[in-house]
LUMGUVEX-51806 format. One record per residue (C-alpha): residue number from 0; residue in three letters; x, y, z. Coordinates in steps of 0.1 Angstrom, whole numbers, plus 2048, in hexadecimal, padded with zeros to 3 digits. Each point is the difference from the previous one (the first is absolute). Layout:
N
<site i="NUM" aa="ala" u="X" v="Y" w="Z"/>
...
//
This chain:
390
<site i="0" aa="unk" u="3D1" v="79E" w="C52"/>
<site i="1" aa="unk" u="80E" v="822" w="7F6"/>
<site i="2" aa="unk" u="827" v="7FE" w="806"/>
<site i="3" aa="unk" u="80C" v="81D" w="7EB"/>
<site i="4" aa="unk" u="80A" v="820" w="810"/>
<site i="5" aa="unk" u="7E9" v="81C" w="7FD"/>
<site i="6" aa="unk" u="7FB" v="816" w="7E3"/>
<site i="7" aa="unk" u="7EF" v="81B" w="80F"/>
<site i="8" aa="unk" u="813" v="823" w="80A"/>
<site i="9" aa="unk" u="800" v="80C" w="821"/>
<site i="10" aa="unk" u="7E7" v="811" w="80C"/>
<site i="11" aa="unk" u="806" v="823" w="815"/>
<site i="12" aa="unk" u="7E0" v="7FC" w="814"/>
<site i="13" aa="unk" u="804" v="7EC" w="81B"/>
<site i="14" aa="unk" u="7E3" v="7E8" w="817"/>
<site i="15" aa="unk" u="7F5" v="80B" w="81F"/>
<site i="16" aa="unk" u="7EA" v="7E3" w="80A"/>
<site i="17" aa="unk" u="7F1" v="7E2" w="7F2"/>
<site i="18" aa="unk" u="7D8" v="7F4" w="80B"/>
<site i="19" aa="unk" u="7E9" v="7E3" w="7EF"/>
<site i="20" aa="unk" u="7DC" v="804" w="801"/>
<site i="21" aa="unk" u="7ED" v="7EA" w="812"/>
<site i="22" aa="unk" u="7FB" v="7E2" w="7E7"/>
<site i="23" aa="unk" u="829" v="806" w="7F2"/>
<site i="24" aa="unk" u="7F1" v="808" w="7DD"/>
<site i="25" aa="unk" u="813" v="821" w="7FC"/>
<site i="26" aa="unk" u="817" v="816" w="818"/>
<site i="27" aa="unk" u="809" v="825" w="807"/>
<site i="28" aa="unk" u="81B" v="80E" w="7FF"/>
<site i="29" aa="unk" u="808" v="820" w="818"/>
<site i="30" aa="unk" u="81C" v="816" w="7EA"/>
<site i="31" aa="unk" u="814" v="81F" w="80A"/>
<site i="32" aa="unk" u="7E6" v="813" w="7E0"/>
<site i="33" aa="unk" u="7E1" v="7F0" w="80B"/>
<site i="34" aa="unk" u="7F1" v="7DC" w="7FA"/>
<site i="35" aa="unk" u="7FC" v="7E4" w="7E8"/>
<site i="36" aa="unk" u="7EB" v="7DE" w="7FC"/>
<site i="37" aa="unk" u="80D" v="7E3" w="7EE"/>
<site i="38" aa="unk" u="7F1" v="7DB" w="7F5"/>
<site i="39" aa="unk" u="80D" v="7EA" w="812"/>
<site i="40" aa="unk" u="802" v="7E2" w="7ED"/>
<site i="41" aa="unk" u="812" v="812" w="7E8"/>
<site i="42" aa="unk" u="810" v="81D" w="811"/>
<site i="43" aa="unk" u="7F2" v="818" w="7E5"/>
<site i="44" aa="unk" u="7F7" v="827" w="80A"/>
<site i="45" aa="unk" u="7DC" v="803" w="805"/>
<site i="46" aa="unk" u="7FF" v="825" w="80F"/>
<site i="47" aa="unk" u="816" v="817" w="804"/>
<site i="48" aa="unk" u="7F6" v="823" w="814"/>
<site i="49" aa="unk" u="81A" v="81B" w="800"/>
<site i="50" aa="unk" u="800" v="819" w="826"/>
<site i="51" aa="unk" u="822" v="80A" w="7F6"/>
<site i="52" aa="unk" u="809" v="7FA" w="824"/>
<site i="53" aa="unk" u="805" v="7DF" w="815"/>
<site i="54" aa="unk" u="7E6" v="7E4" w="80F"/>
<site i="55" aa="unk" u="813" v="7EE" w="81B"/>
<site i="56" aa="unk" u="7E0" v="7E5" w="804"/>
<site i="57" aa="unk" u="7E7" v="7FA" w="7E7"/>
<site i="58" aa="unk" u="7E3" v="7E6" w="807"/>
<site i="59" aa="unk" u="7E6" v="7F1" w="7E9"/>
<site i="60" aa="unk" u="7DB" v="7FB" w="808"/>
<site i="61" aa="unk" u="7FA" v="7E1" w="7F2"/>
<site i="62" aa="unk" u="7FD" v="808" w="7DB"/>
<site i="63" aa="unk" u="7ED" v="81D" w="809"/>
<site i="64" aa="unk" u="808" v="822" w="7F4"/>
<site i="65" aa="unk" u="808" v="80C" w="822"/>
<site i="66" aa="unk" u="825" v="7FF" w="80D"/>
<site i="67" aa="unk" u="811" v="80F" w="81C"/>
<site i="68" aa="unk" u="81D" v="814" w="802"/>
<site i="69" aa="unk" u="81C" v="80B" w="819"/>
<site i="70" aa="unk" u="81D" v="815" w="7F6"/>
<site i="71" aa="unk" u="821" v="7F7" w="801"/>
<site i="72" aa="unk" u="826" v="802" w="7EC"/>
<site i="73" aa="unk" u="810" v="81D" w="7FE"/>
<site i="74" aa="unk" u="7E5" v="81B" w="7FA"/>
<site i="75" aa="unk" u="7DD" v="7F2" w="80D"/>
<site i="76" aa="unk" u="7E1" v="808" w="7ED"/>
<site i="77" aa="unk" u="7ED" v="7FE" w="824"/>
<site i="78" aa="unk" u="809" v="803" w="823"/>
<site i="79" aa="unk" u="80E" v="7E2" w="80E"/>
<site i="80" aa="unk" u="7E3" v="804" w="81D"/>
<site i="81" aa="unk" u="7E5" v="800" w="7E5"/>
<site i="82" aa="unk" u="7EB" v="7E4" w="7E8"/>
<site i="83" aa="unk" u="7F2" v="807" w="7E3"/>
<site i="84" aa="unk" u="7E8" v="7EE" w="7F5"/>
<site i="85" aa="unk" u="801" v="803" w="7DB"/>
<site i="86" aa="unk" u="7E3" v="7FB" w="7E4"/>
<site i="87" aa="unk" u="814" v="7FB" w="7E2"/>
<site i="88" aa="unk" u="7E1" v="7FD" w="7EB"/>
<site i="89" aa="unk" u="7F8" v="826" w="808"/>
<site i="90" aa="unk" u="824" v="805" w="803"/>
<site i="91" aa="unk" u="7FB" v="810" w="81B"/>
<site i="92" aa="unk" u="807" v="7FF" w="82C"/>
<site i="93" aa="unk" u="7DC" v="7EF" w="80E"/>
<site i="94" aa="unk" u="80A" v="800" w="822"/>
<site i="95" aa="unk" u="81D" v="80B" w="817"/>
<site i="96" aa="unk" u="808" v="7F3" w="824"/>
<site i="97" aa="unk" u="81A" v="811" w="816"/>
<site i="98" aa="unk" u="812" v="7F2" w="81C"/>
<site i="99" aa="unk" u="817" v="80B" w="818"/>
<site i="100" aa="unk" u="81B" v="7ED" w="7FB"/>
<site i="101" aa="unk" u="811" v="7EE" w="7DF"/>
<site i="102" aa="unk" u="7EA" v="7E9" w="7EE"/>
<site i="103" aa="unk" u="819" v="7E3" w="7FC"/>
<site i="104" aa="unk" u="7E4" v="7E9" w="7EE"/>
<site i="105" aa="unk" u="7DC" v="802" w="7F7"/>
<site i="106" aa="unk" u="7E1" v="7E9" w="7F2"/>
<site i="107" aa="unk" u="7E0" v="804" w="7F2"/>
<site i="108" aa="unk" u="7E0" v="7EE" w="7F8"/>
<site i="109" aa="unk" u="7E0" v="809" w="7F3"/>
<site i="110" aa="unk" u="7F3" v="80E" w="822"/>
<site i="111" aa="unk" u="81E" v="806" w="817"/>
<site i="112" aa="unk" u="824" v="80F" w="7FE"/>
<site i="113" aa="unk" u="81A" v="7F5" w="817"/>
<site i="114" aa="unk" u="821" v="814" w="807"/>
<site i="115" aa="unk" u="81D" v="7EE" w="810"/>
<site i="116" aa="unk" u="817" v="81A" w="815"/>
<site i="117" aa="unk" u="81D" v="7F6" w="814"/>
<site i="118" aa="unk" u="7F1" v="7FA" w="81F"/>
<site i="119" aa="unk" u="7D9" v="7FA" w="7F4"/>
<site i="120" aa="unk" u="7E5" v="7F9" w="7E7"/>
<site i="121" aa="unk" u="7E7" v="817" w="7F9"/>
<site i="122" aa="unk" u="7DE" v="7F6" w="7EC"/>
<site i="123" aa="unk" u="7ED" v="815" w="7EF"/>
<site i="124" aa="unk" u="7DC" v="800" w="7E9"/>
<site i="125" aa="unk" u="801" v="7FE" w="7E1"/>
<site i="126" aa="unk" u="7EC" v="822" w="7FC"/>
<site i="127" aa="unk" u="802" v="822" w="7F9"/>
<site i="128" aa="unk" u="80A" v="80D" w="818"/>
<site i="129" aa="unk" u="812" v="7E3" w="80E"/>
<site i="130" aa="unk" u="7F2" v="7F6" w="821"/>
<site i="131" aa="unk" u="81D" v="7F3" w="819"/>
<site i="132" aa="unk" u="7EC" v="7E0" w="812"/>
<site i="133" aa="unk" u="81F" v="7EE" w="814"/>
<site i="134" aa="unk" u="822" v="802" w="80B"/>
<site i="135" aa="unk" u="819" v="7E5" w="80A"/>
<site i="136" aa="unk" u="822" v="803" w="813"/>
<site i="137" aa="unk" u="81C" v="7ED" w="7F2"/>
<site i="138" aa="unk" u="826" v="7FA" w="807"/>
<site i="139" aa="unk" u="816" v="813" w="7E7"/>
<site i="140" aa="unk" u="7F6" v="7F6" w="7DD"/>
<site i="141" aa="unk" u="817" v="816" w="7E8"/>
<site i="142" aa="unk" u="7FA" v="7E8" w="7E6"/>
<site i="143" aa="unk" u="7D6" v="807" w="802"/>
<site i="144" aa="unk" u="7F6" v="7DD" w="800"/>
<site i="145" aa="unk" u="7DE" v="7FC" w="7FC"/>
<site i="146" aa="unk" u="7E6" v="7ED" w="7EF"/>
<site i="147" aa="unk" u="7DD" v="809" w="7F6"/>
<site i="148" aa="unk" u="7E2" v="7EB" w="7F1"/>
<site i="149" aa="unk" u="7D8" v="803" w="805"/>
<site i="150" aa="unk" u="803" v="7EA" w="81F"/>
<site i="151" aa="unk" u="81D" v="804" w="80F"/>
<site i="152" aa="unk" u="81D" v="81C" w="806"/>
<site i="153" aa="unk" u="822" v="7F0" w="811"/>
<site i="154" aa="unk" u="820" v="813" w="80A"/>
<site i="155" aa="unk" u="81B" v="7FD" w="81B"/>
<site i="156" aa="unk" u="7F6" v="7FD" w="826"/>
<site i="157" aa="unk" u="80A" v="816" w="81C"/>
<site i="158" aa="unk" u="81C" v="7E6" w="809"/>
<site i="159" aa="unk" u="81C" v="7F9" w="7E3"/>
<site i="160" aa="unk" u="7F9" v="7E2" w="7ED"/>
<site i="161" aa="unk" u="7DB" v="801" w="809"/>
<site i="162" aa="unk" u="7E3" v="803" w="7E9"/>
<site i="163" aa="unk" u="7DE" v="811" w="803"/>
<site i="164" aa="unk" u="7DE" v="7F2" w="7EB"/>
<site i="165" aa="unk" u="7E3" v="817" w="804"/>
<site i="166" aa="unk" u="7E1" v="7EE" w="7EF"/>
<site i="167" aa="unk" u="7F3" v="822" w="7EE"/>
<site i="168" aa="unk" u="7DA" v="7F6" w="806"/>
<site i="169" aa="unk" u="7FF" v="7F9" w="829"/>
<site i="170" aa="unk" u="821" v="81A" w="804"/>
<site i="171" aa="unk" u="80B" v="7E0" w="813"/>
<site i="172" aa="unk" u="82B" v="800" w="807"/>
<site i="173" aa="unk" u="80F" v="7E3" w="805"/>
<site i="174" aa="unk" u="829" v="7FA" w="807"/>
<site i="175" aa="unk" u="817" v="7E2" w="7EC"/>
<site i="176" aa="unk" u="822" v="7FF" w="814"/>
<site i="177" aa="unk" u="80F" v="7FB" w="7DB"/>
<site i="178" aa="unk" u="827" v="802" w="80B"/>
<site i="179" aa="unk" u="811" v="80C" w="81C"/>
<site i="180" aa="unk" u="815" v="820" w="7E9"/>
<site i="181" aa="unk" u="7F3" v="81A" w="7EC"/>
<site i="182" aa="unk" u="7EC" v="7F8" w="7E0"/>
<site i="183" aa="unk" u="812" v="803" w="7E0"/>
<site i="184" aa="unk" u="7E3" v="7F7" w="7E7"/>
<site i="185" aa="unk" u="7DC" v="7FA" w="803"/>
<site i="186" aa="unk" u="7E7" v="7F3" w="7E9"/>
<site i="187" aa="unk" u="7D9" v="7F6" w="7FB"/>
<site i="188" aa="unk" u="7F3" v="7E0" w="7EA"/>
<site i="189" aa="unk" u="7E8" v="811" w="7E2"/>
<site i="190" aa="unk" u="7E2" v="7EF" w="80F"/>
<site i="191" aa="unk" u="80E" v="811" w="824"/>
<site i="192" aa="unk" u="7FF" v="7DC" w="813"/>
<site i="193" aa="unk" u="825" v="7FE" w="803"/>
<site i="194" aa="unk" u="81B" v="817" w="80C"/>
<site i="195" aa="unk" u="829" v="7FC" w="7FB"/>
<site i="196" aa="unk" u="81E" v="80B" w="818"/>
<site i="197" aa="unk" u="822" v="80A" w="7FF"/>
<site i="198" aa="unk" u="811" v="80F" w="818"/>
<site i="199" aa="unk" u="823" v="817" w="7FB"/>
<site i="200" aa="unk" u="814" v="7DD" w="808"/>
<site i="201" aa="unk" u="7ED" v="7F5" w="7DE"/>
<site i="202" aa="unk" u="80B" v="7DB" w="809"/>
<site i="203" aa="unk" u="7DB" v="7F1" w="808"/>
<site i="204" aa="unk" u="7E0" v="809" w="7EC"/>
<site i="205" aa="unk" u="7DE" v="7F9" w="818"/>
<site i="206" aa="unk" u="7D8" v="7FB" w="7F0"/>
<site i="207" aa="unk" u="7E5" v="807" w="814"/>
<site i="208" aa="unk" u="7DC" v="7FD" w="7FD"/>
<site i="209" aa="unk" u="7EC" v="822" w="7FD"/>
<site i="210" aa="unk" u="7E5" v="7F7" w="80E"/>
<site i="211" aa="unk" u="80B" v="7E7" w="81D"/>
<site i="212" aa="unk" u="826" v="812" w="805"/>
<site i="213" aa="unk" u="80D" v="7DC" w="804"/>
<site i="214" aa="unk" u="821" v="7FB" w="7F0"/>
<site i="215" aa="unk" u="800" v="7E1" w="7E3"/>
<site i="216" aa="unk" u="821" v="803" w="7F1"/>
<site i="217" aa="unk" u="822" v="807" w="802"/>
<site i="218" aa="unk" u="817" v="805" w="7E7"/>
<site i="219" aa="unk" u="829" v="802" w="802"/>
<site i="220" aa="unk" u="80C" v="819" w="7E7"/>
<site i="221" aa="unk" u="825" v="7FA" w="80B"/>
<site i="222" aa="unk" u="818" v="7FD" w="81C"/>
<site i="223" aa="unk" u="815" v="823" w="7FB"/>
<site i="224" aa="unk" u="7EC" v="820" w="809"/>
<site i="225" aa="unk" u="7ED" v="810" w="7E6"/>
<site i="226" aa="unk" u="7EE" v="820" w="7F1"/>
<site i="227" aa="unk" u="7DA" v="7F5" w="7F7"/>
<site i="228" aa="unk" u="7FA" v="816" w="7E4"/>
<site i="229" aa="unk" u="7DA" v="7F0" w="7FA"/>
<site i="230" aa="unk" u="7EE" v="7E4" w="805"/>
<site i="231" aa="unk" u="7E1" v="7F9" w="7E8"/>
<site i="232" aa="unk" u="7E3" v="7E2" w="800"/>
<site i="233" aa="unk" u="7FA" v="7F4" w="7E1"/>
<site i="234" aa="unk" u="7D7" v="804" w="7F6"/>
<site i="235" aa="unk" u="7F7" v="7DD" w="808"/>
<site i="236" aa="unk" u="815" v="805" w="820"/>
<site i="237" aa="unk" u="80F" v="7DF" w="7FB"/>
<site i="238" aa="unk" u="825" v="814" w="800"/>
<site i="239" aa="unk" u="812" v="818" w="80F"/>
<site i="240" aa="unk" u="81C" v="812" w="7EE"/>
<site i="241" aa="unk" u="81E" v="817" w="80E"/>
<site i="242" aa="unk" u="81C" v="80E" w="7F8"/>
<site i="243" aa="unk" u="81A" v="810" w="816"/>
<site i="244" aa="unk" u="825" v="812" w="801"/>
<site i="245" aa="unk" u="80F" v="7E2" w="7F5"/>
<site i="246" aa="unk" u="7F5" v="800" w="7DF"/>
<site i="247" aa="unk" u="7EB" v="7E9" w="800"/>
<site i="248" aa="unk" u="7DB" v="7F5" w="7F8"/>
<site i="249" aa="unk" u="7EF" v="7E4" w="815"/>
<site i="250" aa="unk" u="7DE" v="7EE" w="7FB"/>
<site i="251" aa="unk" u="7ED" v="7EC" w="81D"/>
<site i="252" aa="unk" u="7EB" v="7EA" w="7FC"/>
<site i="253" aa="unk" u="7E1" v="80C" w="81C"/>
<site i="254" aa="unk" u="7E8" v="7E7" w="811"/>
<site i="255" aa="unk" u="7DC" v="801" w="808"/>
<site i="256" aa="unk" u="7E7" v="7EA" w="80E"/>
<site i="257" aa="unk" u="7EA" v="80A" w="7E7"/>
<site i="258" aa="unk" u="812" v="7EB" w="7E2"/>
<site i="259" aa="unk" u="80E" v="7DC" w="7FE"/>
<site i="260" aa="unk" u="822" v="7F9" w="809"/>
<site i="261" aa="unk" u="816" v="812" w="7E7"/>
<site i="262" aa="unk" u="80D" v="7EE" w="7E1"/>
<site i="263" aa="unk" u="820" v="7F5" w="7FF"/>
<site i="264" aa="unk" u="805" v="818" w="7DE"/>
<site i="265" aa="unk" u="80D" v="817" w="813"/>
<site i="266" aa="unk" u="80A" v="7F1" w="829"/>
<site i="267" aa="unk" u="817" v="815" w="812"/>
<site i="268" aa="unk" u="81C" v="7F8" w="812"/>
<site i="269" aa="unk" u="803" v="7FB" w="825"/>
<site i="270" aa="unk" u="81F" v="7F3" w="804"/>
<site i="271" aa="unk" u="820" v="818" w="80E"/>
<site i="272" aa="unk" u="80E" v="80C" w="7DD"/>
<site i="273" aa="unk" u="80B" v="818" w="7EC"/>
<site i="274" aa="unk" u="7E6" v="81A" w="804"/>
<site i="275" aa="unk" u="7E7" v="7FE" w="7DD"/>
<site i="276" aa="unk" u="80A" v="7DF" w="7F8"/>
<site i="277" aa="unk" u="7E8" v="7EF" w="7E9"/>
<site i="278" aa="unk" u="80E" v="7DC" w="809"/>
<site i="279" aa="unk" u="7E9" v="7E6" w="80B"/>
<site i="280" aa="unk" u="7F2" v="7FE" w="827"/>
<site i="281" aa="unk" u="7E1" v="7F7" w="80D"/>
<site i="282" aa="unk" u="7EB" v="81A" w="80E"/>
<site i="283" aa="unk" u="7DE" v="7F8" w="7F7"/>
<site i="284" aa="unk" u="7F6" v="7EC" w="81E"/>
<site i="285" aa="unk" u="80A" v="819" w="81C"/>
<site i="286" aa="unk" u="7F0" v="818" w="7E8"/>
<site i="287" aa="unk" u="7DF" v="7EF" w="802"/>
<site i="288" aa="unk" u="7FF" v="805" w="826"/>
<site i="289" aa="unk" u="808" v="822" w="800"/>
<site i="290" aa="unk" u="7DC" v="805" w="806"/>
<site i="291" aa="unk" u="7F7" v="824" w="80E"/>
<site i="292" aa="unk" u="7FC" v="7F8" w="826"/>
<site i="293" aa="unk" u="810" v="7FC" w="820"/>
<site i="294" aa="unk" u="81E" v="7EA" w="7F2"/>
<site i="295" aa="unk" u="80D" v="81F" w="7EA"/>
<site i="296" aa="unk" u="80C" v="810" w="826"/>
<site i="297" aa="unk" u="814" v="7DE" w="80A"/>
<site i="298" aa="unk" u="826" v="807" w="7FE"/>
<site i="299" aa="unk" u="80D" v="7EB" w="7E9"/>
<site i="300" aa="unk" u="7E1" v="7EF" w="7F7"/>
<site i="301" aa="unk" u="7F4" v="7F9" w="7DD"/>
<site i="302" aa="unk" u="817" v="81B" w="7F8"/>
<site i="303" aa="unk" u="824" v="7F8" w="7EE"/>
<site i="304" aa="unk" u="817" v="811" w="7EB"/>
<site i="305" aa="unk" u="7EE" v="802" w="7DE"/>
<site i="306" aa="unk" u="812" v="810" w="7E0"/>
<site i="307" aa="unk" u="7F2" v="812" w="7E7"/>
<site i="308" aa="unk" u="7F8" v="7E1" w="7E0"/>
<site i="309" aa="unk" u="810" v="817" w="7E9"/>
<site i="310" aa="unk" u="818" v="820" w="7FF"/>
<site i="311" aa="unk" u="80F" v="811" w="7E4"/>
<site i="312" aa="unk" u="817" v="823" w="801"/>
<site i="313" aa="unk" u="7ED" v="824" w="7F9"/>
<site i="314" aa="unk" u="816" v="81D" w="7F1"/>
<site i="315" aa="unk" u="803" v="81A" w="81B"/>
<site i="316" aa="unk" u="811" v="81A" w="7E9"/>
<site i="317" aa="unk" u="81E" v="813" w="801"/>
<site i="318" aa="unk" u="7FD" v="817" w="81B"/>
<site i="319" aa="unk" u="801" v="7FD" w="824"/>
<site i="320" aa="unk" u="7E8" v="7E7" w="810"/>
<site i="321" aa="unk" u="7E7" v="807" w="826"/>
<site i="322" aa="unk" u="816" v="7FC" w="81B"/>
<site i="323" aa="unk" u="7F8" v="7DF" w="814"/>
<site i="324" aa="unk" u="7F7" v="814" w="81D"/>
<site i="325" aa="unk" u="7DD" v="810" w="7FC"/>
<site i="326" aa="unk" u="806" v="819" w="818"/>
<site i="327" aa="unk" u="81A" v="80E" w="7E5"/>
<site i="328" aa="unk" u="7E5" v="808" w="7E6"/>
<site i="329" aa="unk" u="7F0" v="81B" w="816"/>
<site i="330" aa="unk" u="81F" v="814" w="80B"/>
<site i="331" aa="unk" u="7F7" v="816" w="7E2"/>
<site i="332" aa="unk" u="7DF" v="816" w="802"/>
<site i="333" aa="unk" u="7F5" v="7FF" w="7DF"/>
<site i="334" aa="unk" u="7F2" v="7E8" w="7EF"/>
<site i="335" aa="unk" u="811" v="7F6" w="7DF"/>
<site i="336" aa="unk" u="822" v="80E" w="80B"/>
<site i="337" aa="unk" u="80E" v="7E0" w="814"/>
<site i="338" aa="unk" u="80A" v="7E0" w="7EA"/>
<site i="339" aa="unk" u="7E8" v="7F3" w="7EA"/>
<site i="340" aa="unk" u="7ED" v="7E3" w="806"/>
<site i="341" aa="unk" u="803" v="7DE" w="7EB"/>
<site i="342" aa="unk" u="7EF" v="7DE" w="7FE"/>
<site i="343" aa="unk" u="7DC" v="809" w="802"/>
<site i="344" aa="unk" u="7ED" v="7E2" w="7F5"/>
<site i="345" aa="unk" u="7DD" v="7FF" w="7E8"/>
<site i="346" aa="unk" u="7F0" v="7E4" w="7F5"/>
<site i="347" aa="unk" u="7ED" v="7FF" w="7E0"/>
<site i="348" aa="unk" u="7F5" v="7DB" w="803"/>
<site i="349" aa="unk" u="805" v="7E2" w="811"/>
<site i="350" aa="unk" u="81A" v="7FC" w="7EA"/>
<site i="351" aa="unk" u="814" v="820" w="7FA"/>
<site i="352" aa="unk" u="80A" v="81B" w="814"/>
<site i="353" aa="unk" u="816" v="820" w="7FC"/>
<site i="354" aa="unk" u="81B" v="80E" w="818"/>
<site i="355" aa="unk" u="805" v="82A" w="7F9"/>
<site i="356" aa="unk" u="818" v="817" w="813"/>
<site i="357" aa="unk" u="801" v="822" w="803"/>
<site i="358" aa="unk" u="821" v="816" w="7FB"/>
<site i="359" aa="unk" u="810" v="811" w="7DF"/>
<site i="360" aa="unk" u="805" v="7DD" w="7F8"/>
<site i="361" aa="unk" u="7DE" v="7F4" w="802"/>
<site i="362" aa="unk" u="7F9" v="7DD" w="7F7"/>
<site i="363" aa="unk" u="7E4" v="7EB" w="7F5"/>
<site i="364" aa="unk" u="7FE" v="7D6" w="7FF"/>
<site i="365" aa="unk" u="7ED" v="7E6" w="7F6"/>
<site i="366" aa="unk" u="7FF" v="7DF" w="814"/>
<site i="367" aa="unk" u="7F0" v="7DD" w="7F5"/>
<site i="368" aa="unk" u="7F8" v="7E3" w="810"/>
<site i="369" aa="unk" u="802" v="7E4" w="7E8"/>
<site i="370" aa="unk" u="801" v="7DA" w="809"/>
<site i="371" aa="unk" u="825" v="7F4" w="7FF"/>
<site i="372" aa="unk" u="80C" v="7DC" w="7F4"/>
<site i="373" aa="unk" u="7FD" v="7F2" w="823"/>
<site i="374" aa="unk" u="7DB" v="80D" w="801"/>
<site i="375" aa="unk" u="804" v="81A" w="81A"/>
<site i="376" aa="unk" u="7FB" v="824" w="7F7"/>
<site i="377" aa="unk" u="81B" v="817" w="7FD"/>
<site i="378" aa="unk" u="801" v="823" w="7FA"/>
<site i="379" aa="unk" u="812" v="80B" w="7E3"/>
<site i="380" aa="unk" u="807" v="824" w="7F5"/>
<site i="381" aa="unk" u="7ED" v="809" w="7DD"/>
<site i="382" aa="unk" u="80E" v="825" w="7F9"/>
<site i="383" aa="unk" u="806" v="821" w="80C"/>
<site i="384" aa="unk" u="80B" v="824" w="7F8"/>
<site i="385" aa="unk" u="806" v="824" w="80D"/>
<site i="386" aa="unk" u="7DB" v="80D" w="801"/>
<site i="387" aa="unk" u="804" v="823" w="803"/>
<site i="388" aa="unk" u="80F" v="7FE" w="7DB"/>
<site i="389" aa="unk" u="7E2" v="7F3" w="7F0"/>
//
């Protein structure tokens, strides 16, 4: 565990945005002169592509050479109503989509291209030129929450706190009633089977099944309000990570019916504590009946208050943090130009993960899971440094 302060020099550039790739092996990083790629695992420059002007949103296809691009800070590269969809292998623009509005968040795949706006998501072919082939009305999502994969594409409902699945082959849309205020954080399982929740009180996480949109899980965060900044499955999907304003990052342990009753290496709590407590509590056996059915919609059913098994604090840097209320980070037009954005979660195995934040004082970290003297996992911080100095 790295305890001594940094010895790199400030660096004058500053980070726009922060985005993993799909399988959380590298991430992107949109700056005010362009773009650059880093290793996760070690936070180590991979890319770097100077524009000389700012990318408020950068996103990564896969580990494809294809990224798109939105501009942002103080001087955009592109109009803030415009993707780019970027071939950095040619170095070159491959395709460009224009929207009416301000793109707030985009995703890609292999074959399609979806474009979150504030009040809809767009989808597009992957294709030259692209074809649009859907649109979907949403309630406001200034945070352009959306998730992508070769089966499914989920984003906010109509109605606050409400989440849409469109099955990509059938064009089927069906509606999870996830929470009943705004969603604050959104994410997709790597094999696309499960999704997570937060909403902008950022007390009570919710899991859903994909496929069936029945919930399985719930997970308490906290008691207090709270900024989500990210939530992230691990690749087995046996955990769910996420950090938050408070500083802090929390693992949960996830069920499914398809494995055995988890191991008591790593049991969360379910008993009315400190929020990330690691203490002992037995959880495993109303786990085990959190099947996917008809009991998951029973108030107070199989449900209680579960922590996360194991917390430890994140650096958010020395600059000003999101404000709690997501309706905050859109006041300002431009993407790039309203307080950068912290805690965004990558894991590189079962085992590790990295938190990175965006900002002049942009941070990476390395997380651990080892097996503590009690035999429960706990998360331990390995390192971490300034990566924009490296």
């Amino acid at each position: 565990m790295n305890t001594r302060p940094p010895i790199e020099t400030p660096n004058e550039h500053a980070a726009l945005s922060v985005a993993f790739n799909n399988d959380a092996s590298r991430f992107v990083v949109g700056l005010d002169s362009g773009f650059c790629i880093f290793v996760s695992d070690s936070g180590k420059i991979q890319t770097a592509r100077v524009f000389n002007a700012g990318l408020g949103l950068v996103q990564m296809m896969g580990n494809a050479n294809y990224l798109a691009l939105v501009g942002g800070g103080r001087s955009p590269k592109f109009p803030q109503n415009k993707v780019i969809i970027w071939d950095d292998s040619k170095g070159k623009t491959a395709l460009e989509i224009a929207t009416l509005t301000a793109v707030r968040g985009v995703q890609i795949s292999k074959t399609r291209v979806a474009v979150a706006l504030q009040n809809s998501v767009r989808v597009y072919a992957f294709q030259k030129p692209p074809q649009p082939l859907a649109r979907y009305e949403t309630a406001d999502n200034l945070l352009g929450l959306c998730c992508l994969t070769d089966k499914y594409l989920v984003f906010p409902g109509r109605t606050p706190g409400q989440v849409q699945v469109v099955h990509i082959e059938t064009e089927s849309v069906s509606i999870i009633p996830a929470h009943s205020s705004n969603l604050r954080a959104l994410q997709i399982s790597s094999d696309g089977e499960l999704i997570a929740t937060a909403s902008e009180k950022g007390t009570i996480i919710r899991i859903f099944s994909t496929s069936s949109c029945a919930k399985i899980a719930e997970r308490r965060r906290g008691t207090e309000f709270a900024a989500v900044y990210s939530l992230r499955f691990s690749p087995s999907g046996d955990m769910l990570a996420c950090t938050s304003d408070k500083g802090s990052l929390h693992i949960f342990e996830v069920p499914s019916p398809r494995r055995p009753t988890s191991s008591t290496a790593h049991r969360p709590t379910a008993s009315p504590g400190l929020a990330g407590s690691s203490s002992g509590g037995s959880s495993s056996n109303a786990d085990s009946r959190n099947k996917w059915g008809f009991l998951s919609n029973i108030p107070f059913g199989p449900f209680s208050d579960v922590y996360s098994f194991t917390s430890a604090p994140f650096e958010t840097g020395d600059e000003p943090l999101l404000p709690s209320n997501p309706r905050h980070v859109g006041e300002s037009p431009v993407l790039g130009t309203s307080r950068p954005i912290k805690g965004v979660v990558g894991w590189v195995s079962d085992r590790s993960l990295v938190v990175v934040g965006a900002g002049q004082d942009a941070r990476w970290e390395k997380f651990v899971l080892q097996t503590g003297e009690d035999g429960r996992l706990v998360v331990v911080r390995e390192g971490w440094k300034r990566y924009l100095g490296n």
